[in-house]
N, C-alpha and C positions, 0 to 999 in steps of 0.2 A: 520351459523357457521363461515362462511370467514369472514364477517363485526363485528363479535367478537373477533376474533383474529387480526385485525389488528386493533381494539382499545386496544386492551393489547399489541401488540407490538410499538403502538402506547406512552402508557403509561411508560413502563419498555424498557428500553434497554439500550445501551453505551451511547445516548444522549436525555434521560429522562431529566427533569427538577431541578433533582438532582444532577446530575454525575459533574455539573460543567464545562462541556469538555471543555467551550466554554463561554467566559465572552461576555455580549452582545452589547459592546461597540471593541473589538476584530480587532483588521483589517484582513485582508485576501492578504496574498504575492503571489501570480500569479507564484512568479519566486521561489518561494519552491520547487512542484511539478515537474515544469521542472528539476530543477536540478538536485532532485534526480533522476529523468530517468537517467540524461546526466550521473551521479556517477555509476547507476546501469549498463549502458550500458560499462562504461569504464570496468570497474570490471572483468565482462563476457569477454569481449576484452585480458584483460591481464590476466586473468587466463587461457583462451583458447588457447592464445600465450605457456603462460608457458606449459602448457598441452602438444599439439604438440611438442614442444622443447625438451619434455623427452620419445616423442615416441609414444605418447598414440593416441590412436584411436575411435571415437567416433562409435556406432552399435545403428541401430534403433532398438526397442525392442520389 
């Protein structure tokens, strides 16, 4: 049963042979990935700033 489902997910999914996602001639930028962390990290950074700034208080849950 497992080695049937992973030729149908195999077959069907976001990068099946249809979807396109991805032209086969395509390059691949290394420095995409990074940056978005670096964006994602700033982000959390200055909204955490902001946060703080009006008092607010983080509580594990």
């Amino acid at each position: 049963m497992e080695d049937r489902a992973a030729k149908v997910e195999a077959l069907f999914g976001a990068q099946d042979s249809m979807s396109d996602l991805h032209a086969p001639n395509e390059r691949v930028l290394f420095s995409e990935p990074r940056n978005t962390a670096v964006a994602m990290c700033a982000f959390v950074e200055e909204y955490a700033a902001g946060f703080r700034s009006r008092g607010g208080t983080a509580t594990a849950g």
